[in-house]
C-alpha positions in Angstrom: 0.0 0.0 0.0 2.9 2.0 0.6 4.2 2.3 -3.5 0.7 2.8 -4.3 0.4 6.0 -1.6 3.6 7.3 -3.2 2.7 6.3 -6.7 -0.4 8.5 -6.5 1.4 11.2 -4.4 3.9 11.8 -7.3 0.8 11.4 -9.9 -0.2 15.0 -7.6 3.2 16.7 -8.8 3.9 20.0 -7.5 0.2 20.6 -6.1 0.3 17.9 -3.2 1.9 20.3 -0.2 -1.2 22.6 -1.1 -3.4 19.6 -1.5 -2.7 18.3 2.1 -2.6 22.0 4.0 -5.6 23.1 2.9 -7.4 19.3 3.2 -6.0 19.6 7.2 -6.7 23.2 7.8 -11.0 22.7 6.6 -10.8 18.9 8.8 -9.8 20.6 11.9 -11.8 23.8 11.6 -14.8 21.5 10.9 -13.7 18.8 13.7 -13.6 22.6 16.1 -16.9 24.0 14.7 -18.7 20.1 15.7 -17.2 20.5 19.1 -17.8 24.0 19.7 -21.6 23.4 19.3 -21.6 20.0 21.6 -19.8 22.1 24.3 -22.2 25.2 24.0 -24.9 22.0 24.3 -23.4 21.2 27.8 -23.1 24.8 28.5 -26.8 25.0 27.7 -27.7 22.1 29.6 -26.3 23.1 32.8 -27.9 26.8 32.9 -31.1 25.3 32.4 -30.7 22.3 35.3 -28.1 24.4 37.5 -29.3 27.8 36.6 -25.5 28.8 36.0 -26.1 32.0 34.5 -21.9 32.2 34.1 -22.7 29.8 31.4 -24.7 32.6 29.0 -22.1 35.0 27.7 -19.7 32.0 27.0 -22.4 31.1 24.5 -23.4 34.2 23.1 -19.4 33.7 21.8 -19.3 30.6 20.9 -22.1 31.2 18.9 -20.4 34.0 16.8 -17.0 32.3 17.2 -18.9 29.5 15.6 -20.4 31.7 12.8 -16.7 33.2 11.8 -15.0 29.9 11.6 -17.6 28.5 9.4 -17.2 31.7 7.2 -13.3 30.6 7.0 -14.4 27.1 6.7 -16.2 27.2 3.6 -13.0 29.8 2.0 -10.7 26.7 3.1 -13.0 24.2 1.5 -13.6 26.4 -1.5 -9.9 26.3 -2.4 -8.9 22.7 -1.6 -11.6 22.1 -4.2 -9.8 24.3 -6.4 -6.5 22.7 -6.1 -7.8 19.2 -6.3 -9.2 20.1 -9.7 -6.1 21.2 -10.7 -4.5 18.3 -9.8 -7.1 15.8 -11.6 -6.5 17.9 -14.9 -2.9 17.5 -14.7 -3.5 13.7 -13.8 -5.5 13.6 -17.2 -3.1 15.5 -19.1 0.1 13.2 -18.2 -2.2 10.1 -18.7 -2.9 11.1 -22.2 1.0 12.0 -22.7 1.9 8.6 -21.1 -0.1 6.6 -23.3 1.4 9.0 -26.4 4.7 7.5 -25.2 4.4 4.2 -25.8 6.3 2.0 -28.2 4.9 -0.1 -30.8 5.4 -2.9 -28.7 3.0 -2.2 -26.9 -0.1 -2.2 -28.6 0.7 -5.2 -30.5 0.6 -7.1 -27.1 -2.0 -4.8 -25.3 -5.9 -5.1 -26.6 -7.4 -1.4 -27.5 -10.4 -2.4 -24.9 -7.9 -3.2 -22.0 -5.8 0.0 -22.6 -9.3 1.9 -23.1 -10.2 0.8 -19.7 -6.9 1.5 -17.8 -6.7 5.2 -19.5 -10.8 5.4 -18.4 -11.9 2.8 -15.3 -7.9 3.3 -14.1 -7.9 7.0 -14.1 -11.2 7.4 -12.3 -10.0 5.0 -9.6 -6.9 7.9 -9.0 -9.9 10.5 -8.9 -11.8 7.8 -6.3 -8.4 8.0 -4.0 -8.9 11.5 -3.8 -12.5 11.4 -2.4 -11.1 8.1 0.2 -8.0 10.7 1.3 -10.5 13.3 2.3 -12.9 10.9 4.1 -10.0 9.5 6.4 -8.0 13.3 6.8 -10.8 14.2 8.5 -11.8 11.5 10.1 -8.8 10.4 11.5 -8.4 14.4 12.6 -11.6 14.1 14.0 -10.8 11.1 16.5 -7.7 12.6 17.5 -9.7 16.2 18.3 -12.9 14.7 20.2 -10.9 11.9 22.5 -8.8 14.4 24.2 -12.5 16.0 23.8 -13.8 13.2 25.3 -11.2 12.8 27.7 -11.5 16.5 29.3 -14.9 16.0 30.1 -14.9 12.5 31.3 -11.9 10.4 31.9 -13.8 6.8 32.1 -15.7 7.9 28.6 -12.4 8.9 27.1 -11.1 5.6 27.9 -13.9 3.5 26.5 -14.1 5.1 23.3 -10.3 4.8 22.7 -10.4 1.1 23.5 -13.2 0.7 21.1 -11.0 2.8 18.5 -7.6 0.7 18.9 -9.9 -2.5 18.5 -11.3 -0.8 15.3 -8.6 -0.4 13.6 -6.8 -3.4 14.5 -10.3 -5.0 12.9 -9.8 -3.2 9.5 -6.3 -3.9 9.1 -7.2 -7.3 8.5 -9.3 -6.5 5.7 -6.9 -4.1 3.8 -5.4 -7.4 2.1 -8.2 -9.2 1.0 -10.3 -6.5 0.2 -7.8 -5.2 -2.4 -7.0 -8.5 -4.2 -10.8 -9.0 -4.5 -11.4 -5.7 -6.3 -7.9 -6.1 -8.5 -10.3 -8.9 -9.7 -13.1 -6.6 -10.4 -11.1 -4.4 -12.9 -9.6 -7.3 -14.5 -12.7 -8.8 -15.0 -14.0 -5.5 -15.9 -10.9 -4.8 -18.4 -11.7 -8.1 -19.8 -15.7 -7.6 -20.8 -14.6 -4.3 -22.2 -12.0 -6.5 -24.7 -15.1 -8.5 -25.6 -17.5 -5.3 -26.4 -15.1 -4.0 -28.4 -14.6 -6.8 -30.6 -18.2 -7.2 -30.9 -18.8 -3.4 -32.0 -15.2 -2.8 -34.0 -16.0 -5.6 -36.1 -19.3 -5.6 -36.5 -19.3 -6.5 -40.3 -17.8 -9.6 -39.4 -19.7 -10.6 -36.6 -22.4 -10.7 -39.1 -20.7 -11.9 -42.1 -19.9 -15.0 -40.4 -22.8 -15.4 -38.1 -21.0 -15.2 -34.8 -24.0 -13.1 -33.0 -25.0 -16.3 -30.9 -20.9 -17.3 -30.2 -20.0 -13.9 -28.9 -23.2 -13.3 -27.0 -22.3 -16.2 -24.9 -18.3 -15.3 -24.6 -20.0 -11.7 -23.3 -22.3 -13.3 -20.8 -19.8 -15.5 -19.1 -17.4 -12.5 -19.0 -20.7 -10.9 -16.9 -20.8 -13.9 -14.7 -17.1 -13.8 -14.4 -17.4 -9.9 -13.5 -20.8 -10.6 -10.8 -18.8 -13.6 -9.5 -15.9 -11.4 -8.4 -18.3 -8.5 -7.7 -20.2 -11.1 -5.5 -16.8 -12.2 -3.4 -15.8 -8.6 -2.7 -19.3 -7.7 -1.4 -19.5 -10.7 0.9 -16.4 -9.4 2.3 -17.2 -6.1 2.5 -20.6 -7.6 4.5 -18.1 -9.3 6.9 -16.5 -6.2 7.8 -19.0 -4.1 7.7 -21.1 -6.6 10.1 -18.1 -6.9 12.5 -17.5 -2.7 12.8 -21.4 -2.4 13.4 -21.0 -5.0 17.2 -18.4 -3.0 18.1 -19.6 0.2 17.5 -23.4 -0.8 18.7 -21.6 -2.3 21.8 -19.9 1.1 22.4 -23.0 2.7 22.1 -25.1 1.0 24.4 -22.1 0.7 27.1 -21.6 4.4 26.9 -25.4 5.1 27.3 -26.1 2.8 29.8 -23.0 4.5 32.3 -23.8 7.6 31.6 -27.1 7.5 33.1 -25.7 5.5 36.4 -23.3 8.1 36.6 -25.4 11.2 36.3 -27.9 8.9 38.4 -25.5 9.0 41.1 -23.9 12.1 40.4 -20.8 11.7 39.5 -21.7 12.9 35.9 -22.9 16.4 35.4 -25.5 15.9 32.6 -24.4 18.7 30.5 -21.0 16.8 30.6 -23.3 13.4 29.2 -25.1 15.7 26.3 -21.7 16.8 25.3 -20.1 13.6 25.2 -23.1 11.7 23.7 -23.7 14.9 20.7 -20.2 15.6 20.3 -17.5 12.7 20.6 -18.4 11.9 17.2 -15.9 9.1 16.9 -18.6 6.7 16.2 -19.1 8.4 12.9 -15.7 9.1 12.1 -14.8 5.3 12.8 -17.8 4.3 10.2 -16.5 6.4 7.8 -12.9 5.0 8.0 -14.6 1.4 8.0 -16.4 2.5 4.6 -13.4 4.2 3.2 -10.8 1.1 3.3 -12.7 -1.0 0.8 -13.2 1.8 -1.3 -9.5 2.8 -0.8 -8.6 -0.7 -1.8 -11.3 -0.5 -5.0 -9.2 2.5 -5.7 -5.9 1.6 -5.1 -6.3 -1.6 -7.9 -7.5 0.7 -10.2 -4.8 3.3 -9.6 -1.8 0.1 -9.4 -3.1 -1.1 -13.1 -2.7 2.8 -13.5 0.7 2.6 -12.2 1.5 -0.7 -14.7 1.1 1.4 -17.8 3.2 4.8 -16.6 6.1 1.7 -15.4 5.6 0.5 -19.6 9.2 0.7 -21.4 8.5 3.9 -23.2 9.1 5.0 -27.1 13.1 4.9 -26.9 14.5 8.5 -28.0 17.0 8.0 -30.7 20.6 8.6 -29.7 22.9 11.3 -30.8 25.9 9.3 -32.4 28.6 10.4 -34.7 28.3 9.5 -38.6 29.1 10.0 -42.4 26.9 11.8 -44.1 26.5 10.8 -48.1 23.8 12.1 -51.1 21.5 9.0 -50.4 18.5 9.9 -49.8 17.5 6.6 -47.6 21.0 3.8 -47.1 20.5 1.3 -44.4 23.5 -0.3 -43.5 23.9 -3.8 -41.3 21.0 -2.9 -39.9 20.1 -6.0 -37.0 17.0 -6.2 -35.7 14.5 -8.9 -33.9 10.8 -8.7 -31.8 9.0 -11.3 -30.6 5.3 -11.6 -31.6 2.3 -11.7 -28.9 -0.9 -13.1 -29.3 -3.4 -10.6 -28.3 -6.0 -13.2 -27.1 -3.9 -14.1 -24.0 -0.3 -11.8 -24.3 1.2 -15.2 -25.0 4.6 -14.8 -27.3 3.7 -16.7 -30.2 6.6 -16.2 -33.1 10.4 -14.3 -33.5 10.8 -12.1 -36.4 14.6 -11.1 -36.8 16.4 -8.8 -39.9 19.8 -9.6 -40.1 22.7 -7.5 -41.9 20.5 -5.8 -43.6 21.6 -3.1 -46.4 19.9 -1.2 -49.3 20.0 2.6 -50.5 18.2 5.2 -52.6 19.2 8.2 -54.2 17.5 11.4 -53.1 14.4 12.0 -55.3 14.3 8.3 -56.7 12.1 5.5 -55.8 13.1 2.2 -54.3 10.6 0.0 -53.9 10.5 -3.2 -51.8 8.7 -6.8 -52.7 8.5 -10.1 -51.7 5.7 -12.7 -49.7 3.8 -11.7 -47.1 6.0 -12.1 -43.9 8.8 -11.2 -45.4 9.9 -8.3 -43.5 8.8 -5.4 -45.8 6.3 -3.8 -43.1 8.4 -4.3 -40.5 11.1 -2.4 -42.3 8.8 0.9 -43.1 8.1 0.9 -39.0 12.3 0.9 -38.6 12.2 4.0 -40.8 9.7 5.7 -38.6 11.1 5.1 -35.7 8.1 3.2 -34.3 10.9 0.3 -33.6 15.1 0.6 -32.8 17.5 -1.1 -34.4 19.4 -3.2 -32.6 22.5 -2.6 -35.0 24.0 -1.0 -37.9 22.9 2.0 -39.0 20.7 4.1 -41.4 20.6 7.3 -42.8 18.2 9.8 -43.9 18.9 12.6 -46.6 22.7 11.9 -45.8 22.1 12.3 -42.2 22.4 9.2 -39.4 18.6 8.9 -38.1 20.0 8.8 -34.8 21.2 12.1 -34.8 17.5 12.9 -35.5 14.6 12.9 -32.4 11.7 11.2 -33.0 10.0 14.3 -34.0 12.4 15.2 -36.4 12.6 12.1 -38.1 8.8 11.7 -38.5 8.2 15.5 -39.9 11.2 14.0 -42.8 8.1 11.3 -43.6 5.1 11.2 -45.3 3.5 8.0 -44.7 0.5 6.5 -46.3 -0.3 2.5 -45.2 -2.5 0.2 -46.6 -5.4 0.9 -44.2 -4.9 4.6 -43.2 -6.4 5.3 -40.4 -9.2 8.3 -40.6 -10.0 10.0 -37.5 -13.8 10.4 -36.3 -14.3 14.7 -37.4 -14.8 16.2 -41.0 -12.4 15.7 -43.9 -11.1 18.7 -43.4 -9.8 18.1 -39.8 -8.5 14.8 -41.2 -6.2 16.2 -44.0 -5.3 19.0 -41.7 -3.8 16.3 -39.4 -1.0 16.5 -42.2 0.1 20.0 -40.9 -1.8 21.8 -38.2 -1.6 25.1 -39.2 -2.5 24.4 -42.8 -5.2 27.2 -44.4 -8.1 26.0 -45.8 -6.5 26.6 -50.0 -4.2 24.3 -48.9 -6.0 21.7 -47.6 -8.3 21.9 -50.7 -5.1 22.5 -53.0 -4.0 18.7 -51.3 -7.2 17.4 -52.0 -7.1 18.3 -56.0 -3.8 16.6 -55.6 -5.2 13.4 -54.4 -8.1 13.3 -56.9 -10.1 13.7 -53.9 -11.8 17.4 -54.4 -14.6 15.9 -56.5 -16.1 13.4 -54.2 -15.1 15.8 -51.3 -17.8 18.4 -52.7 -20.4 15.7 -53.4 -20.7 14.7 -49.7 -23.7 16.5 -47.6 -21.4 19.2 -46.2 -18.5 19.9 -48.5 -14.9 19.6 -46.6 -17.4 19.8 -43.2 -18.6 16.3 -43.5 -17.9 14.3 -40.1 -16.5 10.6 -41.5 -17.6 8.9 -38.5 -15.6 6.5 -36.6 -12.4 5.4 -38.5 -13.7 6.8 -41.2 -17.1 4.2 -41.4 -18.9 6.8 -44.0 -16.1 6.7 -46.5 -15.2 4.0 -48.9 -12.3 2.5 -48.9 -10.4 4.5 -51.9 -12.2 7.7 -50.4 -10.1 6.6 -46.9 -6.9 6.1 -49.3 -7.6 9.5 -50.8 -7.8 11.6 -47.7 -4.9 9.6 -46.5 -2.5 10.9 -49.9 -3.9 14.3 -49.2 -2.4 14.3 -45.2 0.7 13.4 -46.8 0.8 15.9 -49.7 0.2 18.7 -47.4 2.8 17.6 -45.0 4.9 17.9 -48.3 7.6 14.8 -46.7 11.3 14.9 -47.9 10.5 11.1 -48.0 7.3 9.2 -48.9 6.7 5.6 -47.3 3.9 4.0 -49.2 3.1 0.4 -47.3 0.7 -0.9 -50.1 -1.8 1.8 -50.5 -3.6 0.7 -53.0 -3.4 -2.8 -52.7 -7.2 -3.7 -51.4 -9.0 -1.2 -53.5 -10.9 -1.6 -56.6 -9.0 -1.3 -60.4 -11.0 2.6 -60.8 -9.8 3.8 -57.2 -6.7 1.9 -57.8 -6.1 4.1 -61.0 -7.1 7.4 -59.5 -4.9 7.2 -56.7 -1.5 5.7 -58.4 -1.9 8.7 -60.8 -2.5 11.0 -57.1 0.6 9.0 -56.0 2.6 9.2 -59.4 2.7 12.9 -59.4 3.5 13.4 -55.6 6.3 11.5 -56.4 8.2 12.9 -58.5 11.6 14.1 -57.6 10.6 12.7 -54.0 12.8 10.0 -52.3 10.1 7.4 -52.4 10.0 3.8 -50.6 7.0 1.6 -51.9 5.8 -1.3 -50.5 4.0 -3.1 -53.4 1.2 -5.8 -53.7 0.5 -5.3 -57.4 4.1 -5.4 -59.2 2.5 -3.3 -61.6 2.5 -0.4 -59.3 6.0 -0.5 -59.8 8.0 -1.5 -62.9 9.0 1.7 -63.1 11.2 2.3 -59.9 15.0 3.3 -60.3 15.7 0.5 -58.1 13.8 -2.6 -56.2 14.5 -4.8 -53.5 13.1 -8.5 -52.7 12.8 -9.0 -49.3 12.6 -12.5 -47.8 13.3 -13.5 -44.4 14.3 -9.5 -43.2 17.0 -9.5 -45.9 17.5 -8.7 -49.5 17.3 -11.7 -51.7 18.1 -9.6 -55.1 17.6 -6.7 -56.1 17.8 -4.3 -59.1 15.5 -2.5 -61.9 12.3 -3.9 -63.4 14.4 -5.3 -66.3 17.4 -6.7 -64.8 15.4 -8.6 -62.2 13.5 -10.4 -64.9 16.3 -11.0 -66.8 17.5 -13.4 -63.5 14.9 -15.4 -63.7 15.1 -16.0 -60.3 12.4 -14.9 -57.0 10.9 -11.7 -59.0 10.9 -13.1 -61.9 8.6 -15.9 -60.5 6.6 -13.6 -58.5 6.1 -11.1 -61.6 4.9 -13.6 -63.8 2.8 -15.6 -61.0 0.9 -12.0 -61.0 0.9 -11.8 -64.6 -1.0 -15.4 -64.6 -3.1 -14.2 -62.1 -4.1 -10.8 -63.9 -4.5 -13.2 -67.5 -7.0 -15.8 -65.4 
């Protein structure tokens, strides 16, 4: 409990010393104002039995002691409110830049739903902790105010009601353990059915397509039997403790009752002493509030440890600042090494290695290299080296004569223009989508991209223009709309190198067409690395590659590859017997 106390106390930042003065300063004026009135009760009591008129101008100001401090009160509260706000914002804020952080890695192993729940369910348990803190500051301030309280008035009373206290908390600290591992099993459970409704509602057109309604309906409904069975066990527990604070405390009660009217009985009790002490100890309350607050502390602290899991995630590794020859190539990777192991998203099981070994190839600046081969090859693998999305393990490569490790990540993205074969489309208008390309971007731009891309024309036939929301990854679009859009990001971002991971290699013969001519003319005199499904999307690169098994197998132009008769040649002419059937 102690890491997760100082995990969420550096989560607070600079705000915490504020956070924590102003939460004690409204506890104890609050735990004061409670006592003040229970002691101008006693005071009360005993003019009206003794007729001690001493008794009536200590009230008259503790009445308007009372009314000032609860001015100040509310100012305290007022601003502890204010700070804690700014400290949840902040919390938000570095969430969000956390998750921005993370490498590649990561979200191939991680399901979207899971790290949807942790950056949602996870960061509302941190907010939760807040509320618990607040509940035990004061309550803990007020046991430590009203037994000395208790104490003054009555030393027997005082005595009880700490007893009862030590035997409380010794109680609770049982349940700290058990209580926490139960709810850990809520949010997993919870993490888990958010996995499933994901799935279920992200690939909708293939839940119908292959009629698996019935099949995921029941993998959802034992993940809800799963989630009540664990919800179950932590309320049972929760009933134990809760059942086991309520003797003690009803055992204090009736004790404390039952003396104080054989003491005032035989007078060894003034009853304005009882009124105070039965209206005012008020540890009764503040020992049910600690007894609600350490289950719900424990909810909070599994939420805020799976939390704590993510911001301990290997982040996106900076690129290093290491000496180099520069050279006129406008993309040379030398000896580069690299290796990741694959995960299985189902359970985060490793299921396959992938390695690229001694691997070399360059590009002139303003020519196109293009890279081929099977599926599995490598060739996606090596457009995510270029980004930066994974690090080399060796060698080296350079970018417009420059070592990329001399570039930040930044840097080295803003020198690439990437299009994939499934661009992703934000859910806003088209023209917050292209914009995405470059931020500041005016409107003739983003329209003068658009012409580029041979998007303009279906652009102006949608409902509202360049103002038409896309929906959800794009949903409203077609598929070579989605590719379109996804040219005109790049054009405007006007790259010194294009990356094309094969964009047009799922679309229809027309969309195909429109956007290799979009493509063709972006490219020229633009260092240009093409994936390629179709071989006829590039026959006319100054230089190709075949990748198999992360290496080059051969490589050369359009012509000089065939005239090898070797792994292109078969591949071309496989295609070509395709294309002919």
């Amino acid at each position: 409990m102690v890491k997760d106390i100082k995990f969420i106390f550096d989560l607070m930042g600079k705000n915490k010393a504020k956070y924590f003065t102003l939460l004690t300063i409204w506890c104890i004026i609050g735990s004061f104002v409670d006592m003040t009135l229970s002691y101008s009760l006693k005071l009360l009591t005993d003019y009206f039995i003794y007729k001690d008129v001493d008794n009536v101008l200590m009230l008259i100001l503790i009445f308007s002691g009372t009314i000032v401090t609860s001015i100040f009160f509310c100012i305290f509260f007022h601003l502890h409110n204010k700070v804690k706000e700014d400290i949840l914002r902040d919390i938000r804020i570095k969430t969000f830049k956390e998750v921005q952080k993370l490498p590649s890695s990561y979200f191939k192993k991680t399901h979207s739903g899971d790290l949807v729940s942790r950056f949602n369910a996870d960061t509302q348990s941190v907010i939760t902790v807040f509320g618990r803190f607040e509940d035990i500051t004061e309550a803990v301030i007020a046991i430590f105010l009203r037994i000395p309280f208790v104490l003054l008035l009555d030393l027997r009373f005082g005595a009880i009601l700490l007893g009862f206290s030590t035997l409380t908390g010794i109680l609770n600290a049982l349940f700290i353990k058990p209580l926490r591992e139960k709810h850990k099993a809520i949010l997993e459970n919870k993490a888990a059915l958010s996995k499933e409704a994901t799935e279920a509602v992200t690939g909708f057109t293939a839940v119908r397509m292959f009629s698996l309604s019935s099949y995921l309906k029941t993998k959802f409904e034992k993940g809800v039997q799963d989630n009540f069975n664990s919800g179950w066990k932590a309320a049972k527990t929760y009933t134990l403790q809760r059942g086991l604070n309520g003797i003690i405390w009803n055992s204090s009660n009736i004790l404390t009752t039952i003396l104080g009217c054989i003491f005032v009985i035989k007078g060894t009790l003034q009853a304005g002493n009882y009124m105070a002490i039965s209206t005012g100890n008020g540890i009764g309350w503040s020992v049910s509030v600690l007894i609600s607050a350490v289950p719900n502390l424990q909810k909070a602290f599994a939420g805020s440890n799976r939390l704590k899991q993510l911001y301990d995630e290997n982040k996106e590794p900076e690129l290093y600042d290491i000496e180099g020859t520069g050279s006129d190539m406008g993309l040379e990777l030398s000896k580069v090494e690299f290796s990741y192991e694959g995960y299985d998203k189902t359970d985060g099981n490793i299921s396959n290695q992938f390695k690229i070994s001694a691997l070399s190839m360059k590009i002139e600046k303003g020519k196109t290299l293009a890279l081929v081969g099977d599926s599995g090859g490598g060739k996606s693998t090596i457009a995510k080296l270029l980004l930066g999305l994974f690090k080399i393990d060796g060698g080296q490569i350079q970018i417009n004569g420059k070592p990329y490790k001399k570039y930040t990540l930044e840097q080295l993205r803003e020198e690439m223009g990437y299009v994939p074969q499934d661009a992703y489309i934000f859910n806003g208008t088209i023209m917050e989508n292209i914009k995405y390309g470059k931020i500041d971007a005016t409107d003739e731009e983003i329209i003068s991209a658009a012409v580029s891309a041979n998007a303009h024309e279906f652009i102006k036939a949608q409902p509202n223009g360049y103002e038409t929301i896309v929906g959800e990854r794009g949903i409203r679009l077609s598929g070579g709309q989605r590719q379109r859009i996804a040219i005109a990001r790049a054009i405007i971002k006007n790259p010194s190198i294009l990356l094309l991971d094969e964009a047009t290699s799922s679309l229809d013969s027309e969309s195909e067409k429109m956007i290799q001519d979009a493509l063709d003319r972006f490219m020229k005199n633009k260092t240009s690395i093409v994936i390629a499904h179709r071989l006829s999307t590039i026959i006319n690169a100054d230089h190709i590659c075949y990748i198999k098994d992360g290496n080059v197998a051969e490589e050369g132009t359009h012509s000089e590859l065939l005239e090898k008769k070797s792994l292109y040649h078969d591949l071309y002419y496989r295609e070509f017997a395709n294309d002919i059937t």
